[in-house]
TIBADREN-250611 format. One record per atom (N, C-alpha, C, O): residue number from 1; y, z, x; residue in three letters. Coordinates in steps of 0.05 Angstrom, whole numbers, always signed. Atoms other than C-alpha are relative to their C-alpha. Example, Ala and Ser with C-alpha at 12.3 -4.5 7.8 and 13.67 -1.06 7.14 Angstrom:
BEGIN
+-----+--------+--------+--------+-----+
|   i |      v |      w |      u |  aa |
+-----+--------+--------+--------+-----+
|   1 |    -24 |     +0 |    +18 | ALA |
|   1 |    -90 |   +156 |   +246 | ALA |
|   1 |    +24 |     +0 |    +18 | ALA |
|   1 |    +24 |    +13 |    +39 | ALA |
|   2 |    -24 |     -1 |    -16 | SER |
|   2 |    -21 |   +143 |   +273 | SER |
|   2 |    +22 |    +14 |    -15 | SER |
|   2 |    +44 |    +18 |     -5 | SER |
+-----+--------+--------+--------+-----+
//
This chain:
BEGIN
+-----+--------+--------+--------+-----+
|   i |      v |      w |      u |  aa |
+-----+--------+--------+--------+-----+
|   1 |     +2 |    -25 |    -13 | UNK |
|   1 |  +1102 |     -4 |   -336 | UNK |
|   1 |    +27 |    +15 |     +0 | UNK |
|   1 |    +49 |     +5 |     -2 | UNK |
|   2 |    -32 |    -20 |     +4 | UNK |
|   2 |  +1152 |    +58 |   -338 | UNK |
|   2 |    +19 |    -13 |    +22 | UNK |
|   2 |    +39 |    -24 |    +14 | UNK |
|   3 |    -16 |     +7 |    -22 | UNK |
|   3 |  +1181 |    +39 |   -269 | UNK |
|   3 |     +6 |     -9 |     -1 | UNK |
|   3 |    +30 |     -6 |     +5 | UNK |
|   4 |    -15 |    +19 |     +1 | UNK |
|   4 |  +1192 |    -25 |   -278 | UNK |
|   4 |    +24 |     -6 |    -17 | UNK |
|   4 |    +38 |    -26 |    -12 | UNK |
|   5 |    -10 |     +2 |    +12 | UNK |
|   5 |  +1232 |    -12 |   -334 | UNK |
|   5 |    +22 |    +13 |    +11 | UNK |
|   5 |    +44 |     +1 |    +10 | UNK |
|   6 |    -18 |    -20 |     -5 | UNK |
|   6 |  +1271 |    +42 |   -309 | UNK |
|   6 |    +16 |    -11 |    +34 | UNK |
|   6 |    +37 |     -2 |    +42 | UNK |
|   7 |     -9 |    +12 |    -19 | UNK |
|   7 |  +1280 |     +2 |   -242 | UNK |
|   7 |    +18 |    -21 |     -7 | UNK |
|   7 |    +33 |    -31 |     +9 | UNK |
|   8 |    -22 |    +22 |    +13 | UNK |
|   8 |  +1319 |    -50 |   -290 | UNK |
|   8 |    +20 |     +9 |     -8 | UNK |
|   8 |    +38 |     -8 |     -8 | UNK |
|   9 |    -14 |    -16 |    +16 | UNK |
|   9 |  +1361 |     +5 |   -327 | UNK |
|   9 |    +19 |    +16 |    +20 | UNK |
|   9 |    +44 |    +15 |    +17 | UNK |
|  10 |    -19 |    -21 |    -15 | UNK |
|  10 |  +1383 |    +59 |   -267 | UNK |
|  10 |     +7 |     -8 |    +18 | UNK |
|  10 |    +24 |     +8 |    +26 | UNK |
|  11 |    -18 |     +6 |    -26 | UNK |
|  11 |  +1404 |    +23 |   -205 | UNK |
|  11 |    +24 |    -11 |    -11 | UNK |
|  11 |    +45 |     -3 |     +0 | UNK |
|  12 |    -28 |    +12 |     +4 | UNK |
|  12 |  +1460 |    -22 |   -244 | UNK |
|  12 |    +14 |    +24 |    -23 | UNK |
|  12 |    +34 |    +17 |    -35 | UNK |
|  13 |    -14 |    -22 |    +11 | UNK |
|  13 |  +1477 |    +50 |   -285 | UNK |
|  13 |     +8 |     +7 |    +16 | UNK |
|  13 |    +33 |     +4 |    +15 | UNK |
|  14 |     -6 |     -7 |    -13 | UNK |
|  14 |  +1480 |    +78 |   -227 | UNK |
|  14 |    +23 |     -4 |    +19 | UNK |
|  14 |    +38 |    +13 |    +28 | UNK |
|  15 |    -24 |    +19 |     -9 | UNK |
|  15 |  +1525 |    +23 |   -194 | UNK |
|  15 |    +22 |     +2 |    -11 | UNK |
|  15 |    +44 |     +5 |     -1 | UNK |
|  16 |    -30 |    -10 |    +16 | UNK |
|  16 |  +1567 |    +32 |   -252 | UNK |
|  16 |    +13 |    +31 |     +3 | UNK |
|  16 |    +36 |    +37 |    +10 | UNK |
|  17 |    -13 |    -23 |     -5 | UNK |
|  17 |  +1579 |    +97 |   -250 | UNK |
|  17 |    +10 |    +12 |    +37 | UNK |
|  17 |    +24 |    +31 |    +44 | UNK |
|  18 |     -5 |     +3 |    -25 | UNK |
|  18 |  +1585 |    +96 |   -179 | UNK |
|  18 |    +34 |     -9 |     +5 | UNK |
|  18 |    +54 |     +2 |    +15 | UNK |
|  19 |    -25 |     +6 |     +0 | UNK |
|  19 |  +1638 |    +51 |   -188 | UNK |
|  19 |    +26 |    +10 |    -14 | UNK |
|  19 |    +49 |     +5 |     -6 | UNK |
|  20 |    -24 |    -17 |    +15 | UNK |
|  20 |  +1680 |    +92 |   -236 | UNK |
|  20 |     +5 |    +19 |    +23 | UNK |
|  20 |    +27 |    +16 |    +33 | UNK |
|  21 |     -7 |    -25 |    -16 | UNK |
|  21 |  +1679 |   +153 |   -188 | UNK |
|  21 |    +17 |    -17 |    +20 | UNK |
|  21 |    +41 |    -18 |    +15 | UNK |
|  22 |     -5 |     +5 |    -24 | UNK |
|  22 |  +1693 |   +117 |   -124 | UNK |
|  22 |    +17 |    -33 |     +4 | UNK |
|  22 |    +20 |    -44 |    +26 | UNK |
|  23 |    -10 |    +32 |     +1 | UNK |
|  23 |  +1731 |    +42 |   -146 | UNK |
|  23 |    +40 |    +18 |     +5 | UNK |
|  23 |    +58 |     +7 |    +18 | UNK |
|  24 |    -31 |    -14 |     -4 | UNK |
|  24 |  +1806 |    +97 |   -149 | UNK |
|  24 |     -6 |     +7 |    +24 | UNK |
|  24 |    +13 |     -3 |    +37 | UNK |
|  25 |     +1 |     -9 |    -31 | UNK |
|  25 |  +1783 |   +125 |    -78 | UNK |
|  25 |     +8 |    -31 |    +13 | UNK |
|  25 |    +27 |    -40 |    +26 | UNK |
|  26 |     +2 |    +33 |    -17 | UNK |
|  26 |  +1775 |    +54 |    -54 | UNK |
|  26 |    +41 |    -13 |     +3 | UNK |
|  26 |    +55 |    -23 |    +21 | UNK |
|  27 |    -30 |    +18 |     +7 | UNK |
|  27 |  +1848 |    +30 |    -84 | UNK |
|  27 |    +14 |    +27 |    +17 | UNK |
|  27 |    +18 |    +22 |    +41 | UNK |
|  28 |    -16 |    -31 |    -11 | UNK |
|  28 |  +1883 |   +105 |    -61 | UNK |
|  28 |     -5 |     -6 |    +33 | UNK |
|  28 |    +15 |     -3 |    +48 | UNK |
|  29 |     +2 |     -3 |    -33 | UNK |
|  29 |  +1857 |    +96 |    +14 | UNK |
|  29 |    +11 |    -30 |     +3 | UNK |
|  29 |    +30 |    -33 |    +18 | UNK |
|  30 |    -18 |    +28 |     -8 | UNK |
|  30 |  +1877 |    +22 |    +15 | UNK |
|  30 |    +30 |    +11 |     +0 | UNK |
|  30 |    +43 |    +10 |    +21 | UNK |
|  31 |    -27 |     +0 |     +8 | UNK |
|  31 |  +1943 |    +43 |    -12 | UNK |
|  31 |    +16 |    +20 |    +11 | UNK |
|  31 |    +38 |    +25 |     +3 | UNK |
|  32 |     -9 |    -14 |    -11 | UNK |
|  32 |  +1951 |    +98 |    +44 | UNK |
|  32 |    +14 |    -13 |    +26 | UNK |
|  32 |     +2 |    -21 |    +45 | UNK |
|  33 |    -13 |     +6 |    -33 | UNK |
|  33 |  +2008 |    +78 |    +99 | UNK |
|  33 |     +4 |    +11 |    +17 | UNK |
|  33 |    +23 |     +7 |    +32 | UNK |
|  34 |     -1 |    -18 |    -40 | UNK |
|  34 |  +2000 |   +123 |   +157 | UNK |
|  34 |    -29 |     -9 |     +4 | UNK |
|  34 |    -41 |     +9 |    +16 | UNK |
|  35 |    +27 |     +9 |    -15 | UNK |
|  35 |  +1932 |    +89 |   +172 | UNK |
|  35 |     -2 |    -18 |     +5 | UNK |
|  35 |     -2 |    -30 |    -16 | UNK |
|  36 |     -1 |    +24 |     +1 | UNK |
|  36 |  +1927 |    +26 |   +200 | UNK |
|  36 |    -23 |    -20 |    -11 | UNK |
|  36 |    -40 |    -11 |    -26 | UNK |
|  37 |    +12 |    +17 |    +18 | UNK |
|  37 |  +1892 |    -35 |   +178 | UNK |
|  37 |    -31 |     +4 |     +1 | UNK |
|  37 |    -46 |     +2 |    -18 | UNK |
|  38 |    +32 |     +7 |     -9 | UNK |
|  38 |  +1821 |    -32 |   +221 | UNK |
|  38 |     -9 |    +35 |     +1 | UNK |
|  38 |    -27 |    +43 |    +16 | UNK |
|  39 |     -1 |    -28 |     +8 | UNK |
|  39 |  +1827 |    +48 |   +195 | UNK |
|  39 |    -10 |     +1 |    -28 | UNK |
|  39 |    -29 |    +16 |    -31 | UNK |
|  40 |     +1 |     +2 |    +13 | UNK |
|  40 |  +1828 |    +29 |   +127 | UNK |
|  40 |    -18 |    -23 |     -5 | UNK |
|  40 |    -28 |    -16 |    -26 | UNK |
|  41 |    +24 |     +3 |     -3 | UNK |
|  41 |  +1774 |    -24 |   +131 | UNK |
|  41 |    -32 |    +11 |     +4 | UNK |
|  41 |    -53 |     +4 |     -7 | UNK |
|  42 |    +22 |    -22 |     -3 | UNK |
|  42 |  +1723 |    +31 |   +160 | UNK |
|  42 |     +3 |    +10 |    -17 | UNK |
|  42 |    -15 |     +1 |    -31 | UNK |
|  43 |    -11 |    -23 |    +21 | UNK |
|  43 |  +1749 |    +79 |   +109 | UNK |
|  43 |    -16 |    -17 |    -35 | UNK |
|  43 |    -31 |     -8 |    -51 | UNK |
|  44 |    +14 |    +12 |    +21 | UNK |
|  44 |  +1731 |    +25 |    +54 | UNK |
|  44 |    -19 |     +0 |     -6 | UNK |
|  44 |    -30 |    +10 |    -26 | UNK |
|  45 |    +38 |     +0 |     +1 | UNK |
|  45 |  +1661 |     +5 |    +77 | UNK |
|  45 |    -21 |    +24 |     -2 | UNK |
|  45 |    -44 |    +26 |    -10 | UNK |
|  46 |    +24 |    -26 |     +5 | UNK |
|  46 |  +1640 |    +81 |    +84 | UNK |
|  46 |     +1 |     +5 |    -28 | UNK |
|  46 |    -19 |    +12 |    -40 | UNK |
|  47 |     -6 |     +1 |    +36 | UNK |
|  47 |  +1666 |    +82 |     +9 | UNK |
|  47 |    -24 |    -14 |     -8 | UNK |
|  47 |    -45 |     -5 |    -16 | UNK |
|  48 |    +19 |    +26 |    +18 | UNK |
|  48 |  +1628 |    +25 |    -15 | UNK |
|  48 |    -36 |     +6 |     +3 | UNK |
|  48 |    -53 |     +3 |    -14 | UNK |
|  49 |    +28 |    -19 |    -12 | UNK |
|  49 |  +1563 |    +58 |    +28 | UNK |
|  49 |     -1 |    +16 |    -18 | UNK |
|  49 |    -11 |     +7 |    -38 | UNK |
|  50 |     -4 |     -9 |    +20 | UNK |
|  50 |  +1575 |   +112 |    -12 | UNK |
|  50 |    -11 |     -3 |    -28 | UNK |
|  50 |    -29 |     +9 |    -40 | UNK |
|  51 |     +3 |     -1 |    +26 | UNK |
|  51 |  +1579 |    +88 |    -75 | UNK |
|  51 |    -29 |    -28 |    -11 | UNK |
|  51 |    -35 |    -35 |    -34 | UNK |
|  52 |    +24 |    +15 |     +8 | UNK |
|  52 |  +1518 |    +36 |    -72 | UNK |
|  52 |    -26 |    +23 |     +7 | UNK |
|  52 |    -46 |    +22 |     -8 | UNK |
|  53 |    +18 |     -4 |     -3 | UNK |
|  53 |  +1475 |    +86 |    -36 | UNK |
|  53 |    -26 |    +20 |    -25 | UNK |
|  53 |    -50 |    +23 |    -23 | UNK |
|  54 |    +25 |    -13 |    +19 | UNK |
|  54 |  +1443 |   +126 |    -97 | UNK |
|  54 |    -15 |    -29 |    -16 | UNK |
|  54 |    -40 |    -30 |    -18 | UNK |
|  55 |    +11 |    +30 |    +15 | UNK |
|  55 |  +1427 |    +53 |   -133 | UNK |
|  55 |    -32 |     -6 |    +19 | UNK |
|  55 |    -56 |     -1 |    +14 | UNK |
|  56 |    +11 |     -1 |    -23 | UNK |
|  56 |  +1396 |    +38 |    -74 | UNK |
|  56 |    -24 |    +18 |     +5 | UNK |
|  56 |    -45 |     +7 |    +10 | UNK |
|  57 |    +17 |    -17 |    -18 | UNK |
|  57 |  +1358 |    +98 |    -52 | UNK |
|  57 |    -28 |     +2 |    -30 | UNK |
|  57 |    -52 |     +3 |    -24 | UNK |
|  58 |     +7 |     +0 |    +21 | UNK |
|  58 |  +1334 |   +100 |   -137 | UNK |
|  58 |    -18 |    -23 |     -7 | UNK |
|  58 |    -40 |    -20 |    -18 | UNK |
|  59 |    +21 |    +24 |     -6 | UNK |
|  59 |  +1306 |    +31 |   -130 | UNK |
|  59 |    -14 |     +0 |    +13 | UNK |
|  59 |    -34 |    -10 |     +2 | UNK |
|  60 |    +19 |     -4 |    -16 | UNK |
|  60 |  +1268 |    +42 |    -75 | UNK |
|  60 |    -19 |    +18 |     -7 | UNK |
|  60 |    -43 |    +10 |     -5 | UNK |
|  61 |    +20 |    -21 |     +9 | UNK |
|  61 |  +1235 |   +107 |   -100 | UNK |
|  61 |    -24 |    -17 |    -25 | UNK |
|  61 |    -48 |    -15 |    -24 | UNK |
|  62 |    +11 |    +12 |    +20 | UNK |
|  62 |  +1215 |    +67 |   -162 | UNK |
|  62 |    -19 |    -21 |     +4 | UNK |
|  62 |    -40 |    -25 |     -9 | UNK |
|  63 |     +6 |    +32 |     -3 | UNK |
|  63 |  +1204 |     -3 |   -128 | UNK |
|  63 |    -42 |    +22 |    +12 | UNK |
|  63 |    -63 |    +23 |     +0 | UNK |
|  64 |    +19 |    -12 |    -10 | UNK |
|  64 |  +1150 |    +42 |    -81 | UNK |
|  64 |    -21 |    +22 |    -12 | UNK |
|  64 |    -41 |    +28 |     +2 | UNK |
|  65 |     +7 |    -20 |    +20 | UNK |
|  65 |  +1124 |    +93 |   -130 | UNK |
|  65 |    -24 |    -15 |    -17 | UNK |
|  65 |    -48 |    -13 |    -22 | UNK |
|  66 |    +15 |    +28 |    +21 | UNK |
|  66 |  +1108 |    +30 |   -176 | UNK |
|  66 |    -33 |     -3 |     +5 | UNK |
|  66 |    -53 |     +1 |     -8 | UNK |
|  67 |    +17 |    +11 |     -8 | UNK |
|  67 |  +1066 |     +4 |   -125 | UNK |
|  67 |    -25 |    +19 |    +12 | UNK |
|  67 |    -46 |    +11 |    +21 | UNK |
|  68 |    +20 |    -24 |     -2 | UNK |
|  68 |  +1027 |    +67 |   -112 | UNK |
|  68 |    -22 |     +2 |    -19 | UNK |
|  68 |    -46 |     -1 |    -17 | UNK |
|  69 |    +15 |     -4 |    +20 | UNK |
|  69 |  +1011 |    +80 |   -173 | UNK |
|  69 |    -20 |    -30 |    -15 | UNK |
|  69 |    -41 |    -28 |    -29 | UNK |
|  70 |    +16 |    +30 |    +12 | UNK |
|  70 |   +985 |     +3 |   -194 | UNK |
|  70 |    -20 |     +3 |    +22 | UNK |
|  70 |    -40 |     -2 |    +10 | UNK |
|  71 |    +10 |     +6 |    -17 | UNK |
|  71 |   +947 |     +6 |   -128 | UNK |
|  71 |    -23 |    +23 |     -7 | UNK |
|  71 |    -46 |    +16 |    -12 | UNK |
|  72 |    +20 |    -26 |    +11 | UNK |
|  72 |   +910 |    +79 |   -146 | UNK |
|  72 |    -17 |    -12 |    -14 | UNK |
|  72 |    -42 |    -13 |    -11 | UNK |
|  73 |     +8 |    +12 |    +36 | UNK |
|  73 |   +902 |    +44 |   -217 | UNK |
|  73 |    -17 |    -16 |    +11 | UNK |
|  73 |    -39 |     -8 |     +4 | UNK |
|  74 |    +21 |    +23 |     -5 | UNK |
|  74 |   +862 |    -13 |   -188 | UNK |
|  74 |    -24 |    +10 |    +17 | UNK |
|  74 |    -46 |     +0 |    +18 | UNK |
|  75 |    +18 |     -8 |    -16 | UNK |
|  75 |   +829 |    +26 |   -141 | UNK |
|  75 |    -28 |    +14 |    -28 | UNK |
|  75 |    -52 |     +8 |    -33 | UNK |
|  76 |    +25 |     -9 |    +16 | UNK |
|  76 |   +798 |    +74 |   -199 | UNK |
|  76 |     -6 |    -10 |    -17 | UNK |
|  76 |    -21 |     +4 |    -31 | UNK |
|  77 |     +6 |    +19 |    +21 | UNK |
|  77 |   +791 |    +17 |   -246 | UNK |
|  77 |    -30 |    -23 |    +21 | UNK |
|  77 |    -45 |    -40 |    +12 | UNK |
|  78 |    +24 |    +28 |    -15 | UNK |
|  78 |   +739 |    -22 |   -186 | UNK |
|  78 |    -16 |    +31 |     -6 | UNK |
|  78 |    -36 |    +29 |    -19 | UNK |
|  79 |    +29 |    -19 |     +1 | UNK |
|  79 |   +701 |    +55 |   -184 | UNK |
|  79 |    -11 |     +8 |    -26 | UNK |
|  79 |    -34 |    +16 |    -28 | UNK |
|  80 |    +12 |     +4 |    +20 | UNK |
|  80 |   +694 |    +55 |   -250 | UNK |
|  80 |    -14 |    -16 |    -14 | UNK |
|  80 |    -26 |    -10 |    -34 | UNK |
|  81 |    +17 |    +27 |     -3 | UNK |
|  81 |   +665 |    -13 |   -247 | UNK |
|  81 |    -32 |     +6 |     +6 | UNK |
|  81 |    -53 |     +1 |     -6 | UNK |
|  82 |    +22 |     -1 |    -22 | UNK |
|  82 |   +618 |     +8 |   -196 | UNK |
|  82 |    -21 |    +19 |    -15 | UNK |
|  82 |    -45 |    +15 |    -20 | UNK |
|  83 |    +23 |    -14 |    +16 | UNK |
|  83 |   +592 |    +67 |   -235 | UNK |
|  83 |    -11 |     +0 |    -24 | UNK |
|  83 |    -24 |    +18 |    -35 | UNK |
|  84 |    +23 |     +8 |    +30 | UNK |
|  84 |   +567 |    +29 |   -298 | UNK |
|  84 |     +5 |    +18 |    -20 | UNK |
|  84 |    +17 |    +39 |    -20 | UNK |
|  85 |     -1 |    -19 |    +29 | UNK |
|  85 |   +560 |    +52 |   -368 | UNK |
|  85 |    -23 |    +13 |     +0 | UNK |
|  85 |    -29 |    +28 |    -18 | UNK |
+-----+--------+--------+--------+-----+
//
C-alpha cells in the first residue's frame, strides 16, 4: 500500500532534514555563555521537539489514514460480497 511505503521513506527524510536545519541551532545555543546550564537544557529539548515534530506528526497522518482506508476497503469488499453477482 502507498502509505505504508511512504510511512518508511518520509518520517526518517524528514528526521534528516530536520536535523540539518536545527543540529547548528542545537550546537550555537549550547555554545551560548550568558545562559546558564538548566537554560540551555530547556533551550535544547524545545530544539529537539522541534526538529522531531514534523516526522512525527507525518507518521501519524499516514500510520492513521492507512488504517481508514484498509478499513473502508474491507468494509466495501464484505458489501460487495453481500450483493452477489
Amino acid at each position: 500500500m502507498l502509505t505504508r511505503r511512504l510511512r518508511a521513506v518520509l518520517p526518517p527524510l524528514l528526521l534528516a532534514l530536520g536535523g540539518l536545519a536545527f543540529v547548528p541551532k542545537l550546537i550555537a545555543n549550547w555554545n551560548v555563555p550568558l545562559l546558564p546550564a538548566w537554560w540551555k537544557a530547556v533551550a535544547v529539548i524545545c530544539l529537539v521537539l522541534c526538529m522531531v515534530q514534523p516526522a512525527v506528526m507525518v507518521w501519524a497522518i499516514l500510520h492513521f489514514s492507512g488504517q481508514a482506508f484498509a478499513r473502508r476497503l474491507g468494509e466495501t469488499e464484505r458489501e460487495m460480497s453481500e450483493f452477489g453477482p
